[in-house]
C-alpha positions as CSV (number, residue, x, y, z in Angstrom):
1,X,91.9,109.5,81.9
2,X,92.6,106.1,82.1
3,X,93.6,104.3,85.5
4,X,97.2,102.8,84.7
5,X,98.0,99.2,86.3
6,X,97.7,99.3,89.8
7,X,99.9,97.1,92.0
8,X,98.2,94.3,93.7
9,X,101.4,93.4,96.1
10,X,103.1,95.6,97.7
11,X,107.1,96.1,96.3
12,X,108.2,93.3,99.2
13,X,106.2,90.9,97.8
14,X,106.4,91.0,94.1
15,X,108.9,88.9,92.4
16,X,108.7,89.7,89.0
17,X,105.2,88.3,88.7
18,X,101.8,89.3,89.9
19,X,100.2,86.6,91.7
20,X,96.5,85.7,91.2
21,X,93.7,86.7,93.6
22,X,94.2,84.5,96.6
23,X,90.8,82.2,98.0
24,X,92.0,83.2,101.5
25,X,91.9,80.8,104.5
26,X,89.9,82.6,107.4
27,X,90.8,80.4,109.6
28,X,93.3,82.2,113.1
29,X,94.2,85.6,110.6
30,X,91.2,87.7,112.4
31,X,88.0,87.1,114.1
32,X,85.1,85.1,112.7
33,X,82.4,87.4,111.6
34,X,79.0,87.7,109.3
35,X,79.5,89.0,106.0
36,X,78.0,92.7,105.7
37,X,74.9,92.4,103.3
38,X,76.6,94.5,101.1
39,X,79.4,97.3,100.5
40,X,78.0,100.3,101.9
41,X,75.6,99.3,104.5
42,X,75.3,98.3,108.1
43,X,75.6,101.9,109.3
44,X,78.4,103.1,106.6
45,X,74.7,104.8,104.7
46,X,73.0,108.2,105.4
47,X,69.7,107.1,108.0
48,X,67.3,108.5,110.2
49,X,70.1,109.1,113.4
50,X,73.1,110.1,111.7
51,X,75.9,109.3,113.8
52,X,78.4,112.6,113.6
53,X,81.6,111.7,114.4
54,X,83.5,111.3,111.0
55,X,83.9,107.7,109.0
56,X,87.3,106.7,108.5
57,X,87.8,103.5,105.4
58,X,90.5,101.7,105.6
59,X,91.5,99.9,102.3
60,X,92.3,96.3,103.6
61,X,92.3,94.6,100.6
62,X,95.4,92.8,101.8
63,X,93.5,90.4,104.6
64,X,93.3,87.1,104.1
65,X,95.5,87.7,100.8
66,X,98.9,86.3,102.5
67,X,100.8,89.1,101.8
68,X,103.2,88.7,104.9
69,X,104.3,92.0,106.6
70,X,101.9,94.1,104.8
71,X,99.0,91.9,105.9
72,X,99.9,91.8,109.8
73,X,100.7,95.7,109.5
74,X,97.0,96.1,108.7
75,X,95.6,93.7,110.8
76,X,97.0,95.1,113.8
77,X,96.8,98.4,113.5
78,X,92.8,97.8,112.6
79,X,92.2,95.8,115.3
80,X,94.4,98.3,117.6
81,X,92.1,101.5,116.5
82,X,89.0,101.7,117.6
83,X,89.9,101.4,121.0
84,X,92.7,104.1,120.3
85,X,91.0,106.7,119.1
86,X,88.5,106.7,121.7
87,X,85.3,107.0,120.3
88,X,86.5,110.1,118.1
89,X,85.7,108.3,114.7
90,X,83.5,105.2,113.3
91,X,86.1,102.8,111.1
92,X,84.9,101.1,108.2
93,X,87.4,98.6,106.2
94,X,87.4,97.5,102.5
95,X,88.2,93.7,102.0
96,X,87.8,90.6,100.2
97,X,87.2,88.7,103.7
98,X,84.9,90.9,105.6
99,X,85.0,87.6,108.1
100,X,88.5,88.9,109.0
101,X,87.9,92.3,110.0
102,X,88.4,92.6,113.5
103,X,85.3,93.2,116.0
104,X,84.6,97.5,116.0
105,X,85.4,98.1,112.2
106,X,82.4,98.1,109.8
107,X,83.6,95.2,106.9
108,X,82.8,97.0,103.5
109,X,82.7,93.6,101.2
110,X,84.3,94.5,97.4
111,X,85.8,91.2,95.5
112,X,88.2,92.3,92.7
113,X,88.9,90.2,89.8
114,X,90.8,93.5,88.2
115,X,93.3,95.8,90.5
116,X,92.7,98.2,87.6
117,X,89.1,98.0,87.5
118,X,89.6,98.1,91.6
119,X,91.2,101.1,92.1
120,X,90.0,102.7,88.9
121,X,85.6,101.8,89.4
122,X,84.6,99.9,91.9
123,X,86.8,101.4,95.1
124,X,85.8,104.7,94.2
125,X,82.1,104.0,93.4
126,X,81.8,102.1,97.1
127,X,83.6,105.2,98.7
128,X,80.9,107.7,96.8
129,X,78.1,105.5,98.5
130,X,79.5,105.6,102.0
131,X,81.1,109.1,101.9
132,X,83.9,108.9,104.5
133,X,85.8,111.5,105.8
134,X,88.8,110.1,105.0
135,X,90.5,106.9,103.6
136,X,93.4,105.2,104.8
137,X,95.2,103.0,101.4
138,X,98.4,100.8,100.9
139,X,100.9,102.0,98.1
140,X,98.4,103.1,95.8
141,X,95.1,106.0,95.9
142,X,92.9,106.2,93.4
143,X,92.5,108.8,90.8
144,X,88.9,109.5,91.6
145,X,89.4,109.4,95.4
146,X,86.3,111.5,96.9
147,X,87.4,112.4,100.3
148,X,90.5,113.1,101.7
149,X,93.2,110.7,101.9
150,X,96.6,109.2,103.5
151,X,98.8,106.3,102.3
152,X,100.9,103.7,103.7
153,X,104.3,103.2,102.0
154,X,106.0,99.8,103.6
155,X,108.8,100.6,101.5
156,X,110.7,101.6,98.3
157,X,113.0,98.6,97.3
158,X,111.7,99.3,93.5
159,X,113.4,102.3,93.5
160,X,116.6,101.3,95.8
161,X,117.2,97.9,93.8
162,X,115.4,98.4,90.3
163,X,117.1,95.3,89.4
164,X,115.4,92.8,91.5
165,X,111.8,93.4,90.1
166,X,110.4,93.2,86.8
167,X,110.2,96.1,84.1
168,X,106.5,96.2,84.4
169,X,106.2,95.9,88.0
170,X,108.8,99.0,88.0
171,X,106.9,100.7,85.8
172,X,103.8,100.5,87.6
173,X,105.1,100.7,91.4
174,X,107.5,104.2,90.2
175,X,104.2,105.6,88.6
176,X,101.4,104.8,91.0
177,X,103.6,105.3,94.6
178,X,105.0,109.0,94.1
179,X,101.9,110.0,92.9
180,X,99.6,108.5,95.5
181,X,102.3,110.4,98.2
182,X,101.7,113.4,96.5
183,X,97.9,112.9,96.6
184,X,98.1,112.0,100.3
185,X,97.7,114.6,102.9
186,X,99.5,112.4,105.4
187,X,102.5,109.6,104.3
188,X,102.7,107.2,106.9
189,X,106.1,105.4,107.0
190,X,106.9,101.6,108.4
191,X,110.0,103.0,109.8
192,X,112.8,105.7,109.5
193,X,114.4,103.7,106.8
194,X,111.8,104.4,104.7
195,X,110.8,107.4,105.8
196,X,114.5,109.0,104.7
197,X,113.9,107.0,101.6
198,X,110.3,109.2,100.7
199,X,113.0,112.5,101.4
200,X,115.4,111.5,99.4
201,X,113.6,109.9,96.5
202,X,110.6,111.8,96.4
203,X,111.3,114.9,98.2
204,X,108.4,114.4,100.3
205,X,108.1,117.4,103.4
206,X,109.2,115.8,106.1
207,X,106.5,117.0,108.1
208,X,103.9,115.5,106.1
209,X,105.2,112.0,107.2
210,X,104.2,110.2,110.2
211,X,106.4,106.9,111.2
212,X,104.2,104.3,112.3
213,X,106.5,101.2,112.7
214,X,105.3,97.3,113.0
215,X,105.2,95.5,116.1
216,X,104.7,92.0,117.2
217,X,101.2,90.1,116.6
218,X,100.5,88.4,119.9
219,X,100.9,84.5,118.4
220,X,104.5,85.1,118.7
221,X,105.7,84.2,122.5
222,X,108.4,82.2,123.8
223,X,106.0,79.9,125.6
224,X,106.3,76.4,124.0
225,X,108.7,74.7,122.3
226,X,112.8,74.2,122.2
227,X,115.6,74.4,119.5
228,X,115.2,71.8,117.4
229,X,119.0,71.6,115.4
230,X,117.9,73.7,112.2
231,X,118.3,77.6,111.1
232,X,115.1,79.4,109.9
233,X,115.2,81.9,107.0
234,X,111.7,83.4,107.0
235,X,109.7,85.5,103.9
236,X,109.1,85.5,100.2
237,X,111.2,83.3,98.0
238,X,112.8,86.2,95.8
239,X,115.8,87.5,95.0
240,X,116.0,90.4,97.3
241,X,115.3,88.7,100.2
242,X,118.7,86.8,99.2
243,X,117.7,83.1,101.2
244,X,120.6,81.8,98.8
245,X,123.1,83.6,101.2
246,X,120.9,81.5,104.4
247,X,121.6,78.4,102.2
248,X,125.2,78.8,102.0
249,X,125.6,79.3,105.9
250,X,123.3,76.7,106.8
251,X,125.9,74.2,104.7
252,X,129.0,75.3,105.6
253,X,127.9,74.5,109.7
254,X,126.1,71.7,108.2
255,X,122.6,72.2,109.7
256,X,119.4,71.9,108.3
257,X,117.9,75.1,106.6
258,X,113.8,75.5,107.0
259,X,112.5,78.6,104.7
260,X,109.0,79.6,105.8
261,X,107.2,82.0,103.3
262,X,105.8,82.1,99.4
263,X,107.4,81.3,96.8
264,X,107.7,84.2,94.2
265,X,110.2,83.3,91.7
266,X,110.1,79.8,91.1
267,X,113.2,79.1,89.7
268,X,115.1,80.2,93.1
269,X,113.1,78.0,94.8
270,X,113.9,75.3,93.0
271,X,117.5,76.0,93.5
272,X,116.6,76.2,96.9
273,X,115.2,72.4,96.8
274,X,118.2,71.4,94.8
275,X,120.4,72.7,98.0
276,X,118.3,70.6,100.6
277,X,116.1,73.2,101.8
278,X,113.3,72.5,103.5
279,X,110.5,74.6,102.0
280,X,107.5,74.9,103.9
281,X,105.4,77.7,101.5
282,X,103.0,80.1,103.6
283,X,102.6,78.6,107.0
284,X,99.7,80.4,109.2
285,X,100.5,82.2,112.4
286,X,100.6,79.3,114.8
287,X,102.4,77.3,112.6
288,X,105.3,79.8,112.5
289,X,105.5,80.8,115.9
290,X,106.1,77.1,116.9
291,X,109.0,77.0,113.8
292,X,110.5,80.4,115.4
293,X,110.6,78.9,118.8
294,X,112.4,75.6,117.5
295,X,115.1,77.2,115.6
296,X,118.5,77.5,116.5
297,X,119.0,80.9,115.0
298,X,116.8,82.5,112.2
299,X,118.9,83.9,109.0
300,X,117.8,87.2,107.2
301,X,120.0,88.0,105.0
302,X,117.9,90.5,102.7
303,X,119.8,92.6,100.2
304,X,116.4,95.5,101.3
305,X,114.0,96.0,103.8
306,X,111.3,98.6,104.8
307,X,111.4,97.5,108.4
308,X,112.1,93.5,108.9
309,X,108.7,91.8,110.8
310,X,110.7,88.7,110.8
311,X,113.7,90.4,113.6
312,X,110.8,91.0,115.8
313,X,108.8,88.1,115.5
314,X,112.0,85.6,116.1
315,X,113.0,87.7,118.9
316,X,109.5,87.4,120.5
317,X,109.4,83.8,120.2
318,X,113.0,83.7,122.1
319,X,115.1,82.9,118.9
320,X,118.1,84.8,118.4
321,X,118.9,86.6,115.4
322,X,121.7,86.8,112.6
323,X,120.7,89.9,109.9
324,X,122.2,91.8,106.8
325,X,123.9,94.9,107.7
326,X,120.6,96.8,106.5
327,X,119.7,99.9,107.8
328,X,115.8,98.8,108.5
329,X,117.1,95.4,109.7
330,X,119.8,97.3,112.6
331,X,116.8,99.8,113.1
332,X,114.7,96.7,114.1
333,X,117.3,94.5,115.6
334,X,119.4,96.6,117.7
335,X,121.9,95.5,119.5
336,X,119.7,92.3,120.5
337,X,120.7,91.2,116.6
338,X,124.1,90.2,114.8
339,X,125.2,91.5,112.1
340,X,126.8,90.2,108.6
341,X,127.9,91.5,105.1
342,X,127.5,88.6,102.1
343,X,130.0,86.1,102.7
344,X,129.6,86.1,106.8
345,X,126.4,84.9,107.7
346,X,128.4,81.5,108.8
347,X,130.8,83.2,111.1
348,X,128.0,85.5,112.5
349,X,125.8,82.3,113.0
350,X,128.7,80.6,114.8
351,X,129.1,83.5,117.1
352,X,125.2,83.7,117.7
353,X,124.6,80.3,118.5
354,X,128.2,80.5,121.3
355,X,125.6,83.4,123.0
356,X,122.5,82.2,122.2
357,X,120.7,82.4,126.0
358,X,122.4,85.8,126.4
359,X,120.8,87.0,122.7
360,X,117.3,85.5,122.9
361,X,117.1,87.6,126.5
362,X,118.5,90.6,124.9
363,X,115.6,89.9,122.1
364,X,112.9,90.0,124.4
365,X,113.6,93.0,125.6
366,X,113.9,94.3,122.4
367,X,110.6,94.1,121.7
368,X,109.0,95.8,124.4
369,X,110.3,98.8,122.8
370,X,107.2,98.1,119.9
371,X,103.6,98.8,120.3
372,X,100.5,98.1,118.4
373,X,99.3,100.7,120.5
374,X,101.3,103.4,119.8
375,X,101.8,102.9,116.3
376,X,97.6,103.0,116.4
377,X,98.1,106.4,118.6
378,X,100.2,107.9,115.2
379,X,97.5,106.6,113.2
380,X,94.7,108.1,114.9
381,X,96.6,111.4,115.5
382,X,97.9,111.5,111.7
383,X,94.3,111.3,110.6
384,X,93.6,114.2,113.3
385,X,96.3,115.7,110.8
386,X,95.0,115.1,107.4
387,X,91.5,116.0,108.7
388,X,92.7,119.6,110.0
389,X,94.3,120.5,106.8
């Protein structure tokens, strides 16, 4: 059987195209390591002391790849689980940038010209070699997986809002997700959002998912730098994420608008440029902490979200925060957030700016309530789960 296309995104950051295979910038994303010699060895092979306790893999295919939320969701939670678990399993991760892989997981090497040849060859042939107990994917499992596996679903906006992605990417996202749930032994979930959303789409058994939310990468603080006069609308340049709607607010208070993230339909960000906005692409870590912490007030005014990284990171730097009335986005925000429909993000802006020193404390309280920690903790203990079944 053939392997059909196989997303190489996740749903929040395709828009409409597929982009191509990033070089990746090591630079603050992880640790600097060594390369591996090669997929499969440094203690991932059968030797003379066989070390019992069971492999886990993690596909991390999206390091160094600057896929936004998806990336820092992985990143964290790898660098989070060794320490977590306690000894109970060896961890292994499969990437383009073993040089990012944080200090405790075994880097597997695999490049990928293909996603199709990836998921359908090469991923499977690596996991043959280092026969894990279990592998931990994004979105998509392969056909031939040899061992048991679990999937991470960030979230579902091709089914929710068909209309914002391409037919193709549609095609493949509503074709390779519900099967790869199915596959799964355990589902893990960004957030309740889209854990409701793999019940009522997919009729997936509740108990079979596990939420395991985002948190807060430790670059974001609210040590350094003071508002500067502009509002910050942060993520991919695509339709969904609606920065038009951050545009129009931004104008009618007459403040500078800065948009921090890639750009994935071009033609909106060219409207964008036509409007004044300052577009700043991909900006690393560092880079957008400091533009958090300078911001009056950063927009999100996203039409869908699987759980809204932005609300937390914004709040962690001390910036206060206006959002759609989303369900992921209230899940995330709180009451430390305000609150807008399409049409009232100036208004809302207004109001947030009038209470800005009582909302940025109100934010940093917020996000105490998130934990790399314990969303590591629901890892570990969903692959307890998988491995018992």
């Amino acid at each position: 059987m053939t392997e059909p296309h196989v997303p190489d995104a996740s749903p929040a950051s395709v828009g409409g195209r597929h982009s191509a295979p990033s070089t990746g910038r090591p630079t603050e994303r992880g640790r600097r390591r060594e390369p591996a010699a090669a997929a499969g060895s440094a203690g991932c092979e059968p030797s003379a002391v066989r070390d019992a306790r069971p492999l886990v893999v993690v596909d991390a295919d999206v390091l160094g790849r600057e896929r936004t939320g998806d990336e820092t969701h992985v990143e964290n939670v790898l660098r989070r689980l060794p320490e977590v678990a306690a000894g109970a399993f060896r961890f292994a991760a499969v990437t383009r940038h073993p040089e990012l892989v944080p200090e405790g997981v075994q880097p597997l090497p695999l490049q990928a010209r293909s996603q199709e040849l990836r998921m359908a060859w090469s991923l499977p042939r690596l996991l043959r070699r280092v026969r894990p107990a279990l592998a931990h994917f994004q979105y998509a499992v392969p056909l031939a997986c040899p061992c048991v596996a679990v999937v991470t679903v960030h979230d579902l906006s091709f089914e929710r809002d068909p209309g914002l992605m391409s037919r193709r990417d549609r095609a493949t996202f509503g074709r390779v997700v519900p099967r790869a749930v199915r596959r799964s032994a355990v589902v893990f979930a960004v957030s309740e959002r889209t854990r409701r959303d793999l019940i009522d789409l997919y009729e997936t058994p509740a108990e079979k998912i596990v939420v395991t939310p985002n948190a807060v990468d430790p670059t974001f603080s609210a040590e350094g730098g003071r508002p500067d006069g502009y509002l910050l609308f942060v993520g991919a340049i695509q339709r969904r994420k609606n920065p038009l709607a951050a545009a129009d607010a931004a104008t009618a208070l007459g403040l500078p608008l800065v948009v921090a993230g890639p750009e994935k339909e071009p033609e909106l960000a060219r409207e964008l440029e036509r409007r004044g906005v300052d577009l700043r692409g991909y900006v690393e870590k560092s880079e957008l902490a400091m533009l958090y912490r300078r911001a009056l007030c950063v927009v999100l005014p996203s039409r869908y979200e699987g759980f809204g990284l932005p609300v937390l990171e914004a709040m962690a730097c001390g910036t206060p925060v206006v959002a759609a009335d989303e369900p992921a986005l209230r899940e995330v925000g709180g009451d430390a957030a305000v609150y807008a429909s399409q049409g009232g993000f100036a208004d809302a802006v207004r109001r947030t700016l009038a209470e800005r020193d009582d909302r940025s404390r109100a934010g940093l309280e917020r996000v105490r309530m998130f934990s790399w920690d314990e969303t590591a903790r629901r890892v570990v203990e969903g692959y307890r789960r998988a491995l018992s079944t």
